[in-house]
C-alpha positions in Angstrom: 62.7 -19.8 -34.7 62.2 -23.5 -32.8 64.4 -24.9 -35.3 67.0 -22.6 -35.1 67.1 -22.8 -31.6 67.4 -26.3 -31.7 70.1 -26.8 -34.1 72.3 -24.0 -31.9 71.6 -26.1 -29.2 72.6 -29.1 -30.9 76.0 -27.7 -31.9 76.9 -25.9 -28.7 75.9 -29.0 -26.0 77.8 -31.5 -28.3 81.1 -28.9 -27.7 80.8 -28.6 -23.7 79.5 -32.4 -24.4 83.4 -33.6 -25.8 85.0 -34.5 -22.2 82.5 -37.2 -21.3 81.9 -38.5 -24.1 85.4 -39.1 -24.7 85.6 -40.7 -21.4 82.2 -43.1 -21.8 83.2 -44.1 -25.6 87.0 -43.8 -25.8 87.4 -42.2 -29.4 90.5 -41.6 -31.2 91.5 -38.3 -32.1 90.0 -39.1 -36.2 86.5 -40.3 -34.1 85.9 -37.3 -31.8 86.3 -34.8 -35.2 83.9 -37.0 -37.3 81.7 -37.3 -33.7 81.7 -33.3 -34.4 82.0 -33.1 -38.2 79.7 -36.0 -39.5 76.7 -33.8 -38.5 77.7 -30.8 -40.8 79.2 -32.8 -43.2 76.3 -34.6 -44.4 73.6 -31.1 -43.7 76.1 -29.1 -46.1 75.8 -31.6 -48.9 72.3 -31.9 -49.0 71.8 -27.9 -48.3 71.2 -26.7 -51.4 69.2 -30.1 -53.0 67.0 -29.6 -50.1 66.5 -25.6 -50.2 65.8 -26.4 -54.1 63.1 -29.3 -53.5 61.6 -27.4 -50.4 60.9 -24.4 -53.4 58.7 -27.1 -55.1 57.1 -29.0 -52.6 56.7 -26.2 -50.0 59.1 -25.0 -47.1 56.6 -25.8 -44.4 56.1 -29.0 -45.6 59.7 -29.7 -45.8 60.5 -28.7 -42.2 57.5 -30.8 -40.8 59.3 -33.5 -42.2 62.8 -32.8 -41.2 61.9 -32.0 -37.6 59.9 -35.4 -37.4 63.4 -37.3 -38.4 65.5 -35.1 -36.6 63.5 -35.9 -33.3 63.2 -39.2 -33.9 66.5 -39.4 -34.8 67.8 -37.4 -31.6 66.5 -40.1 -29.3 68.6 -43.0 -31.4 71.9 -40.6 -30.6 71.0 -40.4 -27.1 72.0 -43.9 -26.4 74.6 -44.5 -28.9 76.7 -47.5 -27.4 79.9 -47.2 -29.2 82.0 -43.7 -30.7 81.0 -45.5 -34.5 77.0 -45.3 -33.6 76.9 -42.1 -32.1 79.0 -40.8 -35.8 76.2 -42.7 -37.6 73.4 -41.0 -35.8 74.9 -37.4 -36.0 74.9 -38.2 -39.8 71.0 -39.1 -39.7 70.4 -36.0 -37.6 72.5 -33.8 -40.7 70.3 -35.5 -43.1 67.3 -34.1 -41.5 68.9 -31.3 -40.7 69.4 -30.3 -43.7 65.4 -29.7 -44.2 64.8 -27.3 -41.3 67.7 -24.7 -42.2 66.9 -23.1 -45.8 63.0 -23.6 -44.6 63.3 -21.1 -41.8 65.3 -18.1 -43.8 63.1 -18.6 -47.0 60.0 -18.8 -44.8 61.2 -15.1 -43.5 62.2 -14.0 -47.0 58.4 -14.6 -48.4 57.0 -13.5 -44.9 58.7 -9.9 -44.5 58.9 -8.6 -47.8 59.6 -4.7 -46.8 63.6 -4.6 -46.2 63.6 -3.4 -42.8 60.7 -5.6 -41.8 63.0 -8.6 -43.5 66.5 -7.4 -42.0 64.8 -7.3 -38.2 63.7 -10.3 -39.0 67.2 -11.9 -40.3 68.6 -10.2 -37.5 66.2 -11.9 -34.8 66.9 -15.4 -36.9 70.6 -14.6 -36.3 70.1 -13.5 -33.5 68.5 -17.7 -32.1 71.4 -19.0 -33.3 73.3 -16.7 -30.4 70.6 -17.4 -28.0 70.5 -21.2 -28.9 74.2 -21.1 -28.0 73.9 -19.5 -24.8 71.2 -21.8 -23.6 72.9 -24.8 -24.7 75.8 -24.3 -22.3 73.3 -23.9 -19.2 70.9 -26.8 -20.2 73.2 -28.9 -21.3 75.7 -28.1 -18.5 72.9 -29.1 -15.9 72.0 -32.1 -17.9 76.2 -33.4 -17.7 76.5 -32.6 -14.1 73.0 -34.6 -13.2 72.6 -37.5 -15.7 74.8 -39.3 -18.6 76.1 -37.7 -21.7 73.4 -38.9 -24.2 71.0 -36.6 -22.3 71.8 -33.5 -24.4 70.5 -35.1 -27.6 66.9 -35.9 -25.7 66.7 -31.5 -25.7 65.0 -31.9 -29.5 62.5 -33.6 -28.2 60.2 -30.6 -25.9 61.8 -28.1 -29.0 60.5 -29.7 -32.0 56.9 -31.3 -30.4 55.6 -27.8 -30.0 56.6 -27.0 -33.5 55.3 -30.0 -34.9 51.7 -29.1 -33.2 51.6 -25.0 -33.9 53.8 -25.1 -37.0 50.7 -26.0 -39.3 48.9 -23.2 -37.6 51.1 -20.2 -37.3 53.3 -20.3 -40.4 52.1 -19.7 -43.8 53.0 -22.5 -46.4 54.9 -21.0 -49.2 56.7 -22.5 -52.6 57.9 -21.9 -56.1 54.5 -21.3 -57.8 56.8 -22.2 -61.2 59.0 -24.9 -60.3 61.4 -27.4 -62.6 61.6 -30.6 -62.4 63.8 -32.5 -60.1 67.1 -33.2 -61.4 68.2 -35.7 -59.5 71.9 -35.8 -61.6 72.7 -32.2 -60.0 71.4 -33.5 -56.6 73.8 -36.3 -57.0 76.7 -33.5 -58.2 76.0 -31.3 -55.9 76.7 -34.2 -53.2 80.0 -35.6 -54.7 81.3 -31.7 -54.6 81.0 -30.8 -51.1 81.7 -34.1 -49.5 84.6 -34.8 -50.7 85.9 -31.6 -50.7 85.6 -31.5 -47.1 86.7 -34.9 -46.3 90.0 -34.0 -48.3 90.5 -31.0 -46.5 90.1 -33.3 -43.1 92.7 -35.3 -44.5 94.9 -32.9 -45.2 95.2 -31.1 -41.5 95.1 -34.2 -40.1 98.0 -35.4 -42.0 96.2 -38.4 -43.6 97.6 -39.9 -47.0 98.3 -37.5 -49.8 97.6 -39.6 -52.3 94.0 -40.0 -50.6 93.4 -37.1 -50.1 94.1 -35.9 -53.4 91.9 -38.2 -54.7 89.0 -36.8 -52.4 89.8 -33.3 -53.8 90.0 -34.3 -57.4 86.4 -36.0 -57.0 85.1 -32.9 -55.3 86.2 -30.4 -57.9 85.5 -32.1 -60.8 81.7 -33.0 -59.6 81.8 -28.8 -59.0 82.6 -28.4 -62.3 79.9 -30.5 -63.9 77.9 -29.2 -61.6 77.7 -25.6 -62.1 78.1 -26.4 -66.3 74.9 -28.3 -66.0 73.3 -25.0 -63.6 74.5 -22.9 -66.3 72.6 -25.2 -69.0 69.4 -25.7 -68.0 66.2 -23.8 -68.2 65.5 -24.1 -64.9 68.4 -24.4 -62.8 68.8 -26.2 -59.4 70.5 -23.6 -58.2 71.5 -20.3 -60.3 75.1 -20.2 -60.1 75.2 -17.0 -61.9 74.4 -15.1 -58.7 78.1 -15.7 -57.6 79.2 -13.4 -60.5 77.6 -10.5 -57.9 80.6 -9.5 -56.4 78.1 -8.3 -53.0 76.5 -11.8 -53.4 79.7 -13.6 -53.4 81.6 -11.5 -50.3 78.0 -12.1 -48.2 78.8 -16.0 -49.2 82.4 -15.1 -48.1 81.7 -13.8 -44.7 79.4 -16.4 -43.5 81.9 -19.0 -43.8 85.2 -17.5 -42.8 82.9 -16.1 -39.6 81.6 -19.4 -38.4 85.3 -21.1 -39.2 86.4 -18.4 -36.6 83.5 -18.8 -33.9 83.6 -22.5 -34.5 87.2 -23.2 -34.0 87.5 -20.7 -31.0 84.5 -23.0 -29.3 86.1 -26.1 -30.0 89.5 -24.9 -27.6 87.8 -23.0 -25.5 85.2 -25.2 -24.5 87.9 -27.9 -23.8 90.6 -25.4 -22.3 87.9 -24.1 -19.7 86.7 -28.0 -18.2 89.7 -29.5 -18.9 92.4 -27.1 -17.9 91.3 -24.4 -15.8 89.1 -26.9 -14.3 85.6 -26.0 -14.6 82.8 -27.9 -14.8 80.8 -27.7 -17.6 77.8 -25.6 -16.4 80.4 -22.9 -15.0 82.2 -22.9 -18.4 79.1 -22.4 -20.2 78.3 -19.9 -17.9 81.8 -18.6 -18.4 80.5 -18.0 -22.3 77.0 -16.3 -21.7 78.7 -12.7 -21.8 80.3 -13.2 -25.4 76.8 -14.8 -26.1 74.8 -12.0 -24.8 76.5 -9.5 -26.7 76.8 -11.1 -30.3 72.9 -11.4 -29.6 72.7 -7.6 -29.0 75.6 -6.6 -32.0 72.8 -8.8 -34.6 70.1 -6.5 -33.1 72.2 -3.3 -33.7 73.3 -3.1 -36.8 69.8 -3.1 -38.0 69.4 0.0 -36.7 73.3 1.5 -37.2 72.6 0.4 -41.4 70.7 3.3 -41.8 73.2 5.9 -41.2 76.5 3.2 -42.2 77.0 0.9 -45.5 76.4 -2.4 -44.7 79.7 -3.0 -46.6 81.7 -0.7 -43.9 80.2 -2.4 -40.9 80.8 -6.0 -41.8 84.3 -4.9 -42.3 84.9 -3.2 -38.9 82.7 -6.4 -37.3 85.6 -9.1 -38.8 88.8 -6.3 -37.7 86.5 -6.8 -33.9 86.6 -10.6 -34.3 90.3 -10.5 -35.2 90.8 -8.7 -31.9 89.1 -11.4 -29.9 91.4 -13.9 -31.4 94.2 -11.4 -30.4 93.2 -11.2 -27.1 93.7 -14.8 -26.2 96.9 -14.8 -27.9 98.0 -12.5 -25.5 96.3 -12.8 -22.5 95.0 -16.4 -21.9 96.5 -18.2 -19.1 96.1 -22.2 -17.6 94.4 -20.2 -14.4 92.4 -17.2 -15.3 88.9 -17.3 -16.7 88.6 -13.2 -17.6 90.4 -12.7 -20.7 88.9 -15.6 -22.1 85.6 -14.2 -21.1 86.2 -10.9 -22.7 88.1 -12.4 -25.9 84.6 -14.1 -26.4 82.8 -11.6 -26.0 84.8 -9.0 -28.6 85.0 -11.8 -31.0 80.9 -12.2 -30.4 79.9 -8.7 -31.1 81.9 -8.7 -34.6 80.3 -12.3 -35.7 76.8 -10.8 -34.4 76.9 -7.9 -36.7 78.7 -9.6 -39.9 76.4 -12.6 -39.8 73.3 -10.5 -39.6 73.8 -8.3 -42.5 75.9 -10.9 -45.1 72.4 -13.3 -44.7 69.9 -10.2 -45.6 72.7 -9.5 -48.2 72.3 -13.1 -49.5 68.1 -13.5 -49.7 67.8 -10.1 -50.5 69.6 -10.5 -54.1 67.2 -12.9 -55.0 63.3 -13.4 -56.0 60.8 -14.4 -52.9 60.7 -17.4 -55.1 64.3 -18.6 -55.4 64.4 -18.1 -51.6 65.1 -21.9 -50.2 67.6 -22.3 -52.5 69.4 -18.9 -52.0 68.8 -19.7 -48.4 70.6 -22.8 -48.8 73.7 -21.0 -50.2 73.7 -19.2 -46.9 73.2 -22.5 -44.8 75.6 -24.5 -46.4 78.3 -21.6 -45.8 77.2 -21.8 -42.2 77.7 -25.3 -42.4 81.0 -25.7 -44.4 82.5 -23.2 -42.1 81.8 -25.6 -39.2 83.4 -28.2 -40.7 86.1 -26.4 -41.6 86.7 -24.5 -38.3 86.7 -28.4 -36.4 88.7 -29.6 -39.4 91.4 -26.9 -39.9 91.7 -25.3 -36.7 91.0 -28.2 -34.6 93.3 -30.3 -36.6 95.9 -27.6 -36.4 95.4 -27.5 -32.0 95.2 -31.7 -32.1 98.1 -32.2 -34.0 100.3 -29.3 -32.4 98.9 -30.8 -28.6 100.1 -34.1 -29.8 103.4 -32.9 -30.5 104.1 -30.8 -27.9 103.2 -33.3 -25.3 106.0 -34.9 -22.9 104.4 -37.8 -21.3 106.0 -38.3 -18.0 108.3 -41.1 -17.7 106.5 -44.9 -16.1 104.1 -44.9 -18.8 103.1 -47.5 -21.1 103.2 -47.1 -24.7 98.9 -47.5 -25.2 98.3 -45.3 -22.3 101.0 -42.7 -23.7 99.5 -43.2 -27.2 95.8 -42.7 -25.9 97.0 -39.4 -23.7 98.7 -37.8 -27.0 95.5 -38.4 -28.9 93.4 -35.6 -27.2 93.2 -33.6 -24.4 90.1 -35.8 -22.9 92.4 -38.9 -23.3 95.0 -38.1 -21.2 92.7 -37.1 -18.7 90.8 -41.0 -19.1 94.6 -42.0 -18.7 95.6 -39.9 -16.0 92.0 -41.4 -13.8 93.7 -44.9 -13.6 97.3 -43.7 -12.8 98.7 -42.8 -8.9 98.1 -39.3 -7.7 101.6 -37.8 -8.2 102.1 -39.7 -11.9 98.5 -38.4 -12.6 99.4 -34.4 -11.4 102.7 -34.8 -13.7 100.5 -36.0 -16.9 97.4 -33.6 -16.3 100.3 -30.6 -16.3 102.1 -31.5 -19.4 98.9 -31.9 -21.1 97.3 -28.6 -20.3 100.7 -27.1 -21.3 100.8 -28.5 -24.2 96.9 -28.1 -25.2 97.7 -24.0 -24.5 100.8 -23.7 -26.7 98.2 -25.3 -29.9 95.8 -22.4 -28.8 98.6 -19.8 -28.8 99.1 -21.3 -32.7 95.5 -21.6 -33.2 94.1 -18.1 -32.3 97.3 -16.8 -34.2 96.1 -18.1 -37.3 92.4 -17.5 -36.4 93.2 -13.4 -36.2 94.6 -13.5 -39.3 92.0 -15.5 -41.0 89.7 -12.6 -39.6 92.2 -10.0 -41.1 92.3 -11.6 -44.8 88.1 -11.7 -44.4 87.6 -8.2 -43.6 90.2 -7.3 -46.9 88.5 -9.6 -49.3 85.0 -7.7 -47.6 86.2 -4.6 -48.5 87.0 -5.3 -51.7 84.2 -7.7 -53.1 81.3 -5.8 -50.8 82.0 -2.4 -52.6 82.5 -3.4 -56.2 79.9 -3.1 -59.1 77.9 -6.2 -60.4 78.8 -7.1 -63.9 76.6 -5.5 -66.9 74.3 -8.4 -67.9 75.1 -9.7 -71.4 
């Protein structure tokens, strides 16, 4: 579970971390996403090559390694000098990254082989990723208010030592007792399709060059298409990409992603709408989201238990309509002053993320083997991951661009100060620290204006995201699998 921890630690601090590094580094509105989006980027591109060689040359093995880098690695971020460095080291930190994810669910999947022993066990996996998030708020706020900004990056460190010492004790080493040879060409393909694809879809919300962009996306999808052709040749695939014709297979692969798009892209507002326009600092904003924390942690638990008198099919449903009414609720109720309905908007859309992302993993390494576990693990992870891109990507583009927009600079300024204040939210507070009091009050008001209408438009389409999730759930989680030819 250290691992898991870590990384939803990682991703949570770097959230509540935005406001000063904006203000230390000065990033444009393209850096701070890539700041955010480098990281993922890189881990979902390398998911399922690494789930595939951790198979062959052992999980345990392969998440001593990555933990190593990803500590080391940690330390280099911590004192970034420049926005370009700090991109450069959250890419280092996805490479490694990408070793520790598929290692811990496969791990579980050959540990807990009796399907309610493996589903508490999901569950409690799941469940560090809430608890990861909650902590990283608290440690990370106390970090910001006491020292500088890189300090949240040095919390791998005291995670990882420990398992780098017991690791090698306590868990089993377990692998593919059959594996194929490397294939280093689908390793290569399985790169060029989800990088570009995700880089395109960057490009595309933040209004980048078409012709760019559709370059990007051509690139991706043809690199997916030799991809799974060469999966569907081979003796001994990479990954078996006939599992996606298993309609409950698919829809579990389906509801990771759209679920962390939603929890991602209401962190990325909320975490900047709490410090930055209601004021708080960031240890009483994370504190703010401990509640919604708490309670996804408890929904994950549940359902374990509720799945043996409901389909698993009918409560991942219900969990995304929940999550759809947490989007709902800050439509309606959030405000530039009160803290409550964002509180309890968090906390509604927790519980349904909680119980969908619990049961849509067991639903994903269930359907496979103990053997094929890393890389059906990997599937998984780099649905997690793709869905953080694409909730910073879509739904932060969407709140960027709209704030930008929306945004009347008072009159007096500049043009490069009102460029750098339309930018992000965090810029036009660095612009309004430098202007006089009254000219500063006028700027810091049309901004947090302007930031709430893009979350009015934000959590609009992030309900109905949830609401098109839980129909394509219903429909792909109850069908039959195919007859086998």
């Amino acid at each position: 579970m250290l691992p898991v921890l870590l990384v939803s630690v990682d991703n949570t601090v770097l959230a509540f971390a935005l406001p000063e590094i904006s203000a230390a580094l000065r990033p444009s509105g393209a850096q701070q996403l890539w700041i955010i989006d480098i990281y993922p980027l890189i881990l979902a591109g390398l998911l399922v090559s690494m789930g595939s060689f951790g198979d062959r040359i052992g999980r345990r093995r392969l998440l001593l390694i990555g933990a190593t880098g990803f500590a080391a690695v940690s330390v280099i971020a911590a004192y970034a000098p420049s926005a370009e460095a700090l991109i450069a080291s959250r890419a280092a930190l996805g490479f490694f990254g990408a070793m520790l994810m598929p290692s811990t669910l496969s791990l579980l999947r050959n540990i807990f082989l009796d399907t309610e022993q493996r589903r508490l066990a999901i569950a409690v996996w799941a469940s560090c990723f809430a608890a990861g998030a909650a902590l990283g708020p608290i440690v990370g706020g106390f970090l910001l208010e006491h020292a500088w900004w890189g300090s949240v990056f040095l919390l791998a460190v005291p995670v990882l030592i420990p398992l780098l010492v017991l690791g090698p004790v306590f868990v089993p080493e377990s692998r593919d007792p059959t594996p194929g040879r490397i294939d280093v060409v689908s390793i290569a393909l399985s790169m060029l399709a989800l990088a570009p694809l995700v880089f395109a879809i960057k490009n595309l919300a933040n209004g980048e060059s078409v012709v760019v962009t559709a370059a990007f996306a051509v690139v991706g999808v043809v690199s997916l298409v030799l991809f799974v052709r060469r999966q569907l040749r081979r003796p001994d695939p990479m990954l078996d990409v006939r599992l996606f014709r298993v309609p409950t297979f698919s829809g579990a692969v389906l509801v990771n992603l759209l679920s962390v798009v939603s929890l991602v892209g209401f962190l990325f507002f909320v975490s900047q709408h709490l410090q930055l326009v209601i004021g708080q600092s960031p240890m009483q904003a994370g504190l703010s989201l401990v509640p919604g924390l708490g309670v996804m942690v408890v929904a994950g638990l549940a359902v374990v238990m509720l799945v043996r008198w409901v389909r698993p099919s009918t409560v991942i449903v219900s969990a995304l309509l929940l999550s759809a009414l947490g989007y709902a609720l800050v439509l309606m109720l959030a405000s530039p002053t009160a803290v409550a309905p964002i509180v309890v908007a968090f906390a509604v859309l927790g519980a349904g993320i909680g119980a969908a992302e619990t049961l849509s993993n067991d639903l994903i390494v269930s359907s496979v083997p103990p053997e094929k576990a890393g890389a059906a693990s990997a599937v998984s992870e780099t649905a997690y991951e793709m869905g953080a891109v694409l909730g910073t990507a879509v739904l932060g583009s969407i709140l960027t661009a709209s704030y930008g927009a929306d945004l009347r600079v008072p009159a007096g300024l500049d043009q490069e100060a009102a460029a750098a204040a339309r930018e992000t939210l965090g810029g036009a507070h660095a612009v309004a620290d430098a202007l006089p009091a009254e000219q500063a009050a006028a700027l810091l008001g049309a901004a947090g204006e302007a930031f709430d209408s893009g979350v009015t438009i934000t959590s609009g389409i992030g309900m109905m995201l949830m609401v098109i999730s839980a129909l394509l759930a219903a429909r792909m989680l109850t069908m039959r699998a195919p007859a086998s030819r």
